[in-house]
N, C-alpha and C positions, 0 to 999 in steps of 0.2 A: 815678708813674714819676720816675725820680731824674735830677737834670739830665745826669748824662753818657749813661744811654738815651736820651735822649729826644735829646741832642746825636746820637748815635750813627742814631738812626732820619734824623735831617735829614742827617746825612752820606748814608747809603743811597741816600733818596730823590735829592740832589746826582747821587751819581756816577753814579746810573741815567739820571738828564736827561743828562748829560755825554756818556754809551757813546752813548743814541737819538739826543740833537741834533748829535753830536760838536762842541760847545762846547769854549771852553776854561773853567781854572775860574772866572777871575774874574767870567764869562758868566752862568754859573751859578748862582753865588754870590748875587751882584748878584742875579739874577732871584728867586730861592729865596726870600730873606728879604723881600725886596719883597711877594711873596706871600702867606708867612706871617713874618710876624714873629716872632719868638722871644725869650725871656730871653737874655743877656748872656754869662750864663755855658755854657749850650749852645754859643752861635754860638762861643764863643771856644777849646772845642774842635771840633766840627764841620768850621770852615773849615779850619784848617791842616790835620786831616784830610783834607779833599778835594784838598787842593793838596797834599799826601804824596801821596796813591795815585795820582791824575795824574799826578805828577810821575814818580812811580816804578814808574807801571803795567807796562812792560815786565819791569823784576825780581821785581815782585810777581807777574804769569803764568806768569812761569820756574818761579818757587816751586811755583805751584799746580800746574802742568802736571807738575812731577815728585811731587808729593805725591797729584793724583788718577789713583791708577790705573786707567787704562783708560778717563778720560774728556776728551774735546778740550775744550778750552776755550770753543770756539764751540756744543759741543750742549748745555753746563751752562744750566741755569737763567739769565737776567742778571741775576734781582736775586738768586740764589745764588751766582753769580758774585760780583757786587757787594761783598756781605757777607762773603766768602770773601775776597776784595782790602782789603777795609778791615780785618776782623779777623789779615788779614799783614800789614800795615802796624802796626797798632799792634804785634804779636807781636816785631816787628825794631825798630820806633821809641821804643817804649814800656816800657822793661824796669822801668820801677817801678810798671806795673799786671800786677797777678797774672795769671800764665798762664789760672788756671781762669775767674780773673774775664773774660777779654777773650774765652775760649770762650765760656762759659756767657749772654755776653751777646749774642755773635754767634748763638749758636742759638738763643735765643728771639727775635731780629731774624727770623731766616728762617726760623722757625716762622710770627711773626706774619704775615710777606708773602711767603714765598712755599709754606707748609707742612711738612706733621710729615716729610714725606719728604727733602725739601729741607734740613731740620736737621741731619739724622741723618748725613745728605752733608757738609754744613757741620763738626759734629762730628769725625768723623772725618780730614777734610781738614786741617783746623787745628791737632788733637793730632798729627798728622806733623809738619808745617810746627814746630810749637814744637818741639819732638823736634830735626828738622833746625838749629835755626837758635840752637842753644846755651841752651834755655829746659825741656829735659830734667829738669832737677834738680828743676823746680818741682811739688809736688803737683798730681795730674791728677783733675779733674771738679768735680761738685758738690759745694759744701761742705769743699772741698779749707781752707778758711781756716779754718775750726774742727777741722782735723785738728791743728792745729799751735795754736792758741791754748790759754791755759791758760783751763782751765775755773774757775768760778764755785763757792768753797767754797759748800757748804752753811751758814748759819750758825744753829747753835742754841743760842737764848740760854742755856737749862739746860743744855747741856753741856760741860763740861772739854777741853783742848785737845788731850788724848790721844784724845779718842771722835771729835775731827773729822779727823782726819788719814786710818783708814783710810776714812773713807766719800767722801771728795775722794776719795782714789784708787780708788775701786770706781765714784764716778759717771764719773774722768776714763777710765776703760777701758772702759766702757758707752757713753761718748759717741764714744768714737774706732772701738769696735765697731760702735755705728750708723752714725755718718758713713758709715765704709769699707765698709758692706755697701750704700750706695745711691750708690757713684761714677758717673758719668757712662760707659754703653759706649765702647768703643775703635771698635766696627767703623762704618763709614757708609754708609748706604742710597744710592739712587740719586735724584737729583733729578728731580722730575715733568716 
């Protein structure tokens, strides 16, 4: 697991002590890393995470409240909740991490704790929310980053630079075909 998940899991668990003890965050904070101790570079996004969405919990539920249809804020999940408030937080804070990245990372969070159902919720919630909050333009789902990078010539040493040009471009439309045929659903389930 890559330090900014794992940073991301320690924020979750954060805001979740924060919503049950109603701490504030330095409370939290404090207590958290006391407990578990963590790499450096986690904690150093982590925290300011938590003291974003604390800080700016009230905008951040405006958001979600208009982007889940039909579900109040208090019958959600809390730690779908939770991951639902931190992945809008980064969405509006964060515009140089990639839209699908800060999805796809938020649903395997609430995949991992709070399940497949809860994701799917998450999902969904979040691709509005980007949508809404000027983050639109950006490739949407899995693997949305190799939709737009350039592919990896082929290179073969026996052949001439005319034989390689069309098969780059047969592998670079085969890749962009698979990507797009396994994007991430639009719609989201209900959380458990």
């Amino acid at each position: 697991m890559g330090a900014r998940s794992a940073a991301r899991e320690a924020a979750l668990q954060m805001l979740y002590a924060a919503e049950v003890s109603g701490r504030d965050a330095d409370g939290v904070i404090g207590d958290f890393w006391r407990e578990f101790p963590g790499d450096a570079e986690g904690r150093s996004y982590a925290d300011p995470a938590v003291r974003g969405v604390l800080a700016t919990r009230p905008r951040l539920d405006g958001e979600l409240s208009k982007a889940s249809l039909n579900w109040r804020l208090e019958r959600m999940n809390p730690i779908a909740r939770n991951v639902l408030r931190l992945g809008t937080w980064e969405l509006i804070e964060h515009p140089e991490i990639p839209r699908a990245v800060i999805i796809d990372e938020s649903v395997e969070v609430a995949k991992r704790y709070a399940g497949t159902e809860s994701a799917a919720f998450v999902n969904g919630v979040l691709d509005r929310i980007a949508d809404t909050c000027g983050r639109q333009q950006e490739p949407k789902g899995k693997g949305a980053a190799a939709i737009n990078a350039e592919p990896e010539p082929e290179v073969d040493e026996d052949a001439d630079e005319d034989e390689l040009a069309p098969a780059s471009e047969a592998a670079s439309a085969e890749a962009v075909d698979g990507v797009a045929g396994g994007a991430a659903p639009d719609g989201g389930g209900e959380p458990a």
